[in-house]
N, C-alpha and C positions, 0 to 999 in steps of 0.2 A: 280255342281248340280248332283244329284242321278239318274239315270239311271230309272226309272219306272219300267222296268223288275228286278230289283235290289230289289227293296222295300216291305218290309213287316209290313202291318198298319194293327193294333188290334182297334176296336174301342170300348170300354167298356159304354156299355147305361145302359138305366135304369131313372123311376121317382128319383128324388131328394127321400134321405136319401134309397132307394133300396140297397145300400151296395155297389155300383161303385167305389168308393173310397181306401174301403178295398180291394177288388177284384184286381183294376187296379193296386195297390203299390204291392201287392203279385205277380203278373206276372211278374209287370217292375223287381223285386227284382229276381225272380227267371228266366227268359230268358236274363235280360240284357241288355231290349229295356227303353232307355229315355223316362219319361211319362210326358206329357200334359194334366195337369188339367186345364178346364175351370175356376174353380172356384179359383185355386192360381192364375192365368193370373188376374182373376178380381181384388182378394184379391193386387196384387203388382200395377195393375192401382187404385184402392181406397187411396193407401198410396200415390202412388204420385201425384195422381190428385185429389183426392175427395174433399181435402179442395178447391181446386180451380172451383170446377164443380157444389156445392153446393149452392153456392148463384145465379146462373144462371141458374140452371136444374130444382129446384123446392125440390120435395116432397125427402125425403130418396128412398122409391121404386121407382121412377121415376130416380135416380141416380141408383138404384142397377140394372135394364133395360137396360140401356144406358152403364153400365158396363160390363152387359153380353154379350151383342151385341158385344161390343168394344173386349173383351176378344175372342170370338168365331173366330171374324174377326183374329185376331193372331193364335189362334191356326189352322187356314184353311190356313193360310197363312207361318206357319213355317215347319207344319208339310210334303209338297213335298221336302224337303230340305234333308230328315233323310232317311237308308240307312233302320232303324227300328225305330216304334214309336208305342208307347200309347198311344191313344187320348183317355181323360175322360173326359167327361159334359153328362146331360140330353137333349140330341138329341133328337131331335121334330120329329117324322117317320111322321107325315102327314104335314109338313114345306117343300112346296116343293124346298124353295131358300137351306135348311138342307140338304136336300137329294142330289142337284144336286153338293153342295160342296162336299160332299163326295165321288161320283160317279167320280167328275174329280179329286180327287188325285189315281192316279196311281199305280199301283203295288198290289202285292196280299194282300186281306184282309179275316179279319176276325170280326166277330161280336161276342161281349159278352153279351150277354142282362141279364142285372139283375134285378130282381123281388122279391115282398113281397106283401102282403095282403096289399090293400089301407091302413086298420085301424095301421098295423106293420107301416108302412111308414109315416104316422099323428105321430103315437107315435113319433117315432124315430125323426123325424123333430123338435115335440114340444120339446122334449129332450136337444136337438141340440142347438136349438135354445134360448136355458135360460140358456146353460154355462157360463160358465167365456170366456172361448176359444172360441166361438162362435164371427166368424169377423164382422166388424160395415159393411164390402160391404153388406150383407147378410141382408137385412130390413125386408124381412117376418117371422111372428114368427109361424104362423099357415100353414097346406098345407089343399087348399080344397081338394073335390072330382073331380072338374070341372080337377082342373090342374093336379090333376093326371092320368087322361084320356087321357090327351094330350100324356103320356109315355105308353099306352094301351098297348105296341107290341114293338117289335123290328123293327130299320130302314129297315131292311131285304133287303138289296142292296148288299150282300153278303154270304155267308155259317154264320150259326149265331149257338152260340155255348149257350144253356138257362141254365140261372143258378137261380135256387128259392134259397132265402137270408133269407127266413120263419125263419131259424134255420142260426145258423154255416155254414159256406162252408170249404172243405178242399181245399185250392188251388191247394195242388196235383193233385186234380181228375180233377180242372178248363184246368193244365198244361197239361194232360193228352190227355187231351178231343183237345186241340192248336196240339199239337202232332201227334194226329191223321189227321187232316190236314196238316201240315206242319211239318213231320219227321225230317231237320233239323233245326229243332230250342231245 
């Protein structure tokens, strides 16, 4: 096990489609910290389990719920293990069982909160969501207003580094900005 004073956890937030994704793979790629997506965690419990949770769960969204959960549960649970990590999902900042997971993994952090205009974030979902590539875990095809409320803000349990996704991000300026907290990384 990883020493707590050892450890350096990035957490990359943000409403679904805010650009969390591109963000977090640009870090992991350019610092060299292993990333944890909530939503690959899901996407590998749907392949293995989905056909089998399906006739017993109910609805599609009531399975992609119960996938999230389940996926979330791993990622809280692998990531005090890592010496450095990326955690990426859409972290609930008013969830307070969300918050106090994060608060007891150990070691210093960091917050990325990513951001975009609700309506940028609807597009970008509905987008998303009528690919080809677009995974069968994923059952919502629309994003309300209500639930992007829920990502108002960053979890802010830690130094939080704001990145607006309006446009393009340079991830340079993301690393930069990590840097300045944490010289060596």
């Amino acid at each position: 096990m990883v020493e707590p004073a050892e450890r350096s956890i990035i957490i990359v937030s943000g409403a679904p489609a805010s650009g969390k994704s591109t963000v977090a793979c640009a870090l992991a790629e350019v610092l060299g910290f292993p990333l944890f997506s909530k939503d690959i965690f899901k996407e590998c419990l749907f392949e293995s389990l989905g056909d089998q949770l399906a006739d017993t769960v109910g609805s599609p969204a009531e399975l992609s719920r119960l996938l999230s959960r389940a996926a979330m549960d791993v990622l809280w649970s692998v990531a005090p293990g890592c010496p450095q990590v990326i955690l990426e999902a859409n972290f609930r900042p008013k969830d307070q069982h969300e918050c106090e997971r994060f608060a007891a993994v150990q070691g210093r952090k960091l917050e990325v909160y990513c951001h975009c205009s609700p309506e940028e974030a609807a597009r970008r979902f509905r987008e998303r969501a009528t690919t080809a590539r677009h995974h069968p875990a994923h059952s919502m095809k629309t994003m309300t207003a209500e639930l992007l409320e829920e990502f108002d803000r960053p979890v802010g349990l830690c130094p939080v580094i704001d990145v607006d996704t309006e446009s393009p991000v340079d991830p340079q300026e993301i690393i930069d900005r990590v840097r300045e907290h944490w010289p060596d990384v």
